[in-house]
C-alpha positions in Angstrom: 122.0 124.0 136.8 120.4 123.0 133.9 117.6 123.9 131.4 116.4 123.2 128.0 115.6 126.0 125.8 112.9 125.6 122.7 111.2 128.0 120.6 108.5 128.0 117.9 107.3 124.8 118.0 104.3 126.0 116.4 102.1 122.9 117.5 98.6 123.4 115.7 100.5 124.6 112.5 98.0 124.4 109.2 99.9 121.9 106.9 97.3 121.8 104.0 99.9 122.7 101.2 102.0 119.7 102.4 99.1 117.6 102.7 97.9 118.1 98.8 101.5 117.6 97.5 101.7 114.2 99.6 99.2 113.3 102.1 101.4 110.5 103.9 104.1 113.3 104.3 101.2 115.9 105.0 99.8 113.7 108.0 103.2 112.5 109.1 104.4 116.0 109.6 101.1 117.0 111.0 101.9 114.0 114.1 105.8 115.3 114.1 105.3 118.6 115.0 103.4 117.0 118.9 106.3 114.2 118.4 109.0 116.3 118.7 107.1 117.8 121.8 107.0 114.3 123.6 111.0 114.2 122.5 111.5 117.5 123.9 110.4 115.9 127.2 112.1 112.6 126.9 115.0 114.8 127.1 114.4 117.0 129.6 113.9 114.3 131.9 117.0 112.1 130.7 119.0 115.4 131.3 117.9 116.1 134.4 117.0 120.0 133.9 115.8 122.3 136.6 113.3 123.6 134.1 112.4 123.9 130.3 111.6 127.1 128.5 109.2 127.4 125.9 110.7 131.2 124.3 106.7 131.8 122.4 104.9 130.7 119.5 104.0 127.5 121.7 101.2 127.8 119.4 100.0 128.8 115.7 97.2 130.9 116.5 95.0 132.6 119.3 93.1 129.8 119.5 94.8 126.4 120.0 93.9 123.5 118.4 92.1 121.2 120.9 94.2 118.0 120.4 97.2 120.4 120.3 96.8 121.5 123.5 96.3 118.4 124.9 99.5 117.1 123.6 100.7 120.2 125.5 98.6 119.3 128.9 99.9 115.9 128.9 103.6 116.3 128.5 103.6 118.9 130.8 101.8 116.4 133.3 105.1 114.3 132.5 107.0 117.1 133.5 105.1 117.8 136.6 105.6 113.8 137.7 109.6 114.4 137.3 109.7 117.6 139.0 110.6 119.7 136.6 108.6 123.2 135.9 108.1 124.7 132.9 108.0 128.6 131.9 106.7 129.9 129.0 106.0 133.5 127.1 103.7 134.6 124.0 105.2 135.0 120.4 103.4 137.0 118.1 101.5 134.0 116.8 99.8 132.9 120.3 100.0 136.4 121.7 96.3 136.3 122.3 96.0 132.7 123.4 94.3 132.3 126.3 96.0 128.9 127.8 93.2 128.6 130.5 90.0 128.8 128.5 89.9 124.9 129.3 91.4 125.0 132.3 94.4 125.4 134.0 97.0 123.6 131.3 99.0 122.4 134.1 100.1 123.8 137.8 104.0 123.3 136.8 103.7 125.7 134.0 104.3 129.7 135.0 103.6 132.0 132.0 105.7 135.2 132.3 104.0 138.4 131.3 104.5 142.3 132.1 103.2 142.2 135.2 104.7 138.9 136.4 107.6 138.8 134.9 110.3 137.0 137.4 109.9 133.8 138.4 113.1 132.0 140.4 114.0 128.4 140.1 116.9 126.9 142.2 119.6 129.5 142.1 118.0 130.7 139.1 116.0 133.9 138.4 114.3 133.8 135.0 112.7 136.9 133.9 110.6 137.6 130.5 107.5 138.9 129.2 105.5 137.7 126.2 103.8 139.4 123.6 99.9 140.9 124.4 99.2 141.9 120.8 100.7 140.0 116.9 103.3 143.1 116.3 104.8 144.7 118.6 107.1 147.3 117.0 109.3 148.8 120.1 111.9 146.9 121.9 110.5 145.0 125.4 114.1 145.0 127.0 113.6 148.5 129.0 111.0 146.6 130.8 113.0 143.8 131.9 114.1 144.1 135.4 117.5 143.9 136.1 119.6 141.2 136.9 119.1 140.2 140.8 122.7 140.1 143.0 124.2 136.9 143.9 121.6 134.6 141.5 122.2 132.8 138.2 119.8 135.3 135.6 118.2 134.1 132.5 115.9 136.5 130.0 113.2 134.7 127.7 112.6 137.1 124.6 110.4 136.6 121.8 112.2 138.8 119.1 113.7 139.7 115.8 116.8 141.0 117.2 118.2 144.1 114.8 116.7 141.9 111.6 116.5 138.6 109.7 115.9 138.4 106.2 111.9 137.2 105.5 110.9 138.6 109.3 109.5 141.6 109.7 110.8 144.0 112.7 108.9 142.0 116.4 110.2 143.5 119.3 113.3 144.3 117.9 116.3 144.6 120.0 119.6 144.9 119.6 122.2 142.4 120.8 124.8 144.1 121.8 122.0 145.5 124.0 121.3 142.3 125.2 124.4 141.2 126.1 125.2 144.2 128.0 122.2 144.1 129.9 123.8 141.7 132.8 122.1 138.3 132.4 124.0 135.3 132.1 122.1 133.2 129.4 119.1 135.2 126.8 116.5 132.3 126.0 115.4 133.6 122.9 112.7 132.6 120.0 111.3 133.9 116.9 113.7 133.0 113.7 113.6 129.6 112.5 117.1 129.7 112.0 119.4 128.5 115.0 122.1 130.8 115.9 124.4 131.2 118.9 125.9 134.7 120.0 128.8 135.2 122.7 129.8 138.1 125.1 131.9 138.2 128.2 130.4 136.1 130.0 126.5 135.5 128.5 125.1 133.6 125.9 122.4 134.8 123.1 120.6 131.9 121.8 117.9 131.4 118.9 117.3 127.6 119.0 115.8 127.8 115.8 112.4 125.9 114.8 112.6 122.5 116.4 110.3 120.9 113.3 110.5 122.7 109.9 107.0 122.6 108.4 108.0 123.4 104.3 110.4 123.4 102.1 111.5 127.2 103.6 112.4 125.8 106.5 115.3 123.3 106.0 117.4 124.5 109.0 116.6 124.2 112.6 115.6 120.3 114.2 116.9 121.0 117.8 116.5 122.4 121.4 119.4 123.8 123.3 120.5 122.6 126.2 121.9 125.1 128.6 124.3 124.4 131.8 125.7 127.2 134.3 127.8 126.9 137.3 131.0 128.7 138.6 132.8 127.6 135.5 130.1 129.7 133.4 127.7 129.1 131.3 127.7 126.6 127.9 125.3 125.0 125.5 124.8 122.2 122.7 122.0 121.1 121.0 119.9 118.4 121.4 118.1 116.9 117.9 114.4 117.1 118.1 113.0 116.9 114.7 110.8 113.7 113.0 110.7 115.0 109.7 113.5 117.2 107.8 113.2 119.2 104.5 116.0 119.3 101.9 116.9 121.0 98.8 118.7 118.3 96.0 119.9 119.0 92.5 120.2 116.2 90.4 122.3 116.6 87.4 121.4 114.5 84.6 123.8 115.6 81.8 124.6 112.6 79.7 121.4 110.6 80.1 119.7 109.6 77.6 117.5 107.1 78.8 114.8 105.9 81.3 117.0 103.7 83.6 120.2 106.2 83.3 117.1 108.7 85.0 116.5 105.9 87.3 119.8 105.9 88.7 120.4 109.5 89.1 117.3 109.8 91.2 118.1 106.7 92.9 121.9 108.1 94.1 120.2 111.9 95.2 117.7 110.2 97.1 120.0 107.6 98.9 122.5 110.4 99.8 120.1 112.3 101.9 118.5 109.2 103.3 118.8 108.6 107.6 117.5 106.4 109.9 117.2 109.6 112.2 114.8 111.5 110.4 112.2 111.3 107.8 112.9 113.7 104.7 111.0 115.3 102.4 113.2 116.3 99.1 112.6 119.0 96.8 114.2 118.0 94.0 115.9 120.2 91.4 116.4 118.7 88.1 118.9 120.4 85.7 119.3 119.4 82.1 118.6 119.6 78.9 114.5 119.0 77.5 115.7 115.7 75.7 118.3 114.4 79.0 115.2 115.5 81.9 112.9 113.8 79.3 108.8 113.8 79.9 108.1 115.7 83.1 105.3 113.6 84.3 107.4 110.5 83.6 110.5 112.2 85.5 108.3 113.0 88.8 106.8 109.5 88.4 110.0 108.1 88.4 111.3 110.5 91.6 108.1 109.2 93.3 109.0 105.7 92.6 112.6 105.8 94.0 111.5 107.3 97.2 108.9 104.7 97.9 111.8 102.3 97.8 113.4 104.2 100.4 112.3 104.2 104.4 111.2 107.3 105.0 111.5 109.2 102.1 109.4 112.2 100.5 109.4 113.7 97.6 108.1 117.0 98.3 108.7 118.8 95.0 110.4 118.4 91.3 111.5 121.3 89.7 112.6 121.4 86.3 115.9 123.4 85.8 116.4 123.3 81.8 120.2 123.8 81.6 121.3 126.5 78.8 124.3 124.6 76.8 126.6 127.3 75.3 126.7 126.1 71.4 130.2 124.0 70.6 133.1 125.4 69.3 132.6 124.2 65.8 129.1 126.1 66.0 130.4 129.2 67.9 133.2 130.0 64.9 130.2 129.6 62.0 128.0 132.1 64.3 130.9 134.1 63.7 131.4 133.8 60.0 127.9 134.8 59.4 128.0 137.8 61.7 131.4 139.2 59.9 129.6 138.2 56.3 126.2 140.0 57.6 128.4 143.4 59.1 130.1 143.7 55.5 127.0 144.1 53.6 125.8 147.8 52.4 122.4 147.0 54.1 123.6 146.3 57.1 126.1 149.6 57.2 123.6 152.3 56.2 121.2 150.4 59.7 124.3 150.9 62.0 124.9 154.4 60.3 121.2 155.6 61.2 121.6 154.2 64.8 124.9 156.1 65.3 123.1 159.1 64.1 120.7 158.7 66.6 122.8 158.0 69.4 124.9 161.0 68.9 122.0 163.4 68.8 121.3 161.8 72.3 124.8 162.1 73.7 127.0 165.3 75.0 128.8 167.2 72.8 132.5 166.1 74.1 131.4 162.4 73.8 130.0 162.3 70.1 133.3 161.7 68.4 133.2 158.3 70.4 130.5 157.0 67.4 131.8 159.4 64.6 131.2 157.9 60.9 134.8 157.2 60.4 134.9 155.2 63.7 132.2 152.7 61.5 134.9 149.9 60.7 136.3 149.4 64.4 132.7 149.7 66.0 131.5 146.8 64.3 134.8 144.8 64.7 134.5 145.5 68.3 131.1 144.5 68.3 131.5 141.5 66.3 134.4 140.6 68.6 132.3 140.9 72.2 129.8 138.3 70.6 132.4 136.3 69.6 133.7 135.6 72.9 130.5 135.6 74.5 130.0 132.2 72.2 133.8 131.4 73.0 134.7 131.7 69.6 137.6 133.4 69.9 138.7 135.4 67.2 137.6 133.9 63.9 141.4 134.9 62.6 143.3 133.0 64.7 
């Protein structure tokens, strides 16, 4: 048997932030996110599944964006024509959706919920329960029946698992919990990050968000594609995603010049470039005031040199001033002065009130450490740590 597995798809997702920075991107995502939906189905049926399984947050909200649901209604229509059902549970973003209040989204969908919380497909039983409030804080998985005898069992769990970093604590669970409690393949959904866990004989699976809608979301881009039969259960990922967010640092040590800017952007921007995907970059540019030049002019330029790519964004530039450790020429006369500067009477009688101070502040046993007669080597030891800090070295040497 065989199904595909997709969480978070987050249809009716605001974009507005996206939208000021770039409103081609901002409407190009906006279209991506339903996209990746129609992909979704394009492969379910070129795969053949028994069923797809929509693991919650279907939806942004608690109520759906008209032409969202739509999109939803008609692909599942597609669905329906190739015989394939589809199951679905809440998240904790469209925990309080109500799916019907147009209607009936389509008679091949089965939402699981507390009370209904088994359906069966083929030789498969697939049991889950969705959220019915935005937080839920105890664990769902004492409520989930157990696996039924002789049939291939699949959970659908909207959850954070024992913890991700940037998700607060939904129906956490953990999974050693889940793979002990006796079904062969967990559906889940929740983090945005994909991630695949094995036991003897089951699978754990966070698919991961099939469409990344910022810059925070640069991982993800896929459904999974499950298979069981006698030889057990297995998975791979199928690529979903329209639109994919990247990171870049551009180094641009050494220039000194408008076209040596041009090319640097030119070469970060053609790396990333795909024919697969369109991608927005957030670009990182790391160098000194004079090589990054005017920072209107640089992001002008980083505009420019994605327009002459196919499908290319630039989503951000962030100046990274580089700090240049002073050269070795200018590290040794640092030194000089600081030894010239330490041998002066002024400068003794300010570390001699210091120590006086710190002494008065310190146990009894430890004030010889800063005793007056210690002066000489404190301040050559001080002098010293700077020294190599600058990588100076010694200035006697």
């Amino acid at each position: 048997m065989k199904f595909l597995h997709v969480a978070d798809l987050h249809l009716d997702s605001p974009l507005k932030t996206q939208a000021a920075r770039d409103s081609v991107m901002g409407e190009s995502l906006r279209a991506a996110s339903r996209q990746v939906l129609s992909r979704l189905v394009d492969a379910a049926i070129a795969e053949g599944v028994d069923a797809v399984l929509f693991a919650g947050d279907t939806f942004d909200s608690d109520v759906a964006d008209v032409a969202s649901r739509a999109a939803l209604a008609t692909e599942l229509a597609r669905l329906a024509r190739a015989g394939i059902p589809a199951v679905l549970i809440q998240g904790n973003h469209d925990a309080l959706l109500d799916l019907d209040r147009y209607g009936p989204v389509s008679e091949a969908l089965t939402v699981l919920t507390p009370d209904a919380p088994t359906v069966q497909v083929g030789d498969a039983s697939i049991h889950g329960m969705g959220f019915t409030a935005p937080h839920m804080a105890e664990s769902l998985l004492p409520r989930y029946p157990a696996p039924e005898p002789g049939r291939w069992n699949i959970g659908m769990m909207h959850t954070s698992l024992d913890g991700a970093v940037g998700h607060d604590p939904y129906a956490p669970c953990a999974l050693s919990d889940l793979l002990g409690h006796g079904y062969d393949y967990w559906a889940l959904g929740h983090i945005h990050k994909r991630a695949v866990h094995e036991g003897e004989g089951a699978l754990v699976v966070m698919p991961g968000i099939p469409q990344g809608r910022s810059i925070r979301e640069t991982e993800g881009g896929s459904a999974t594609l499950m298979e069981i039969d006698l030889h057990g259960v297995r998975q791979r990922e199928v690529p979903l995603e329209l639109l994919r967010f990247t990171r870049v640092v551009v180094d641009f040590s050494g220039v000194g010049d408008q076209a040596g800017r041009d090319a640097r952007l030119r070469a970060a921007l053609e790396a990333v470039a795909t024919r697969s995907v369109m991608i927005a970059v957030r670009l990182d540019a790391v160098g000194s005031p004079a090589e990054l030049g005017d920072p209107r002019m640089l992001e002008a330029q980083a505009r420019e040199a994605a327009g002459a790519l196919a499908g290319v964004f630039v989503n951000r530039l962030k100046l990274r001033p580089a700090t240049h450790a002073p050269d070795s020429d200018m590290a040794e006369d640092l030194v000089t002065l600081m030894r010239a500067d330490a041998a002066t009477a002024g400068f003794r009688d300010e570390v001699l009130a210091q120590l006086k101070d710190l002494r008065a502040a310190l146990p009894q046993e430890l004030r010889d450490v800063l005793a007056e007669d210690r002066l000489d080597a404190l301040i050559e030891a001080g002098v010293e740590t700077m020294a190599l800090r600058l990588g100076a070295g010694r200035a006697d040497q």
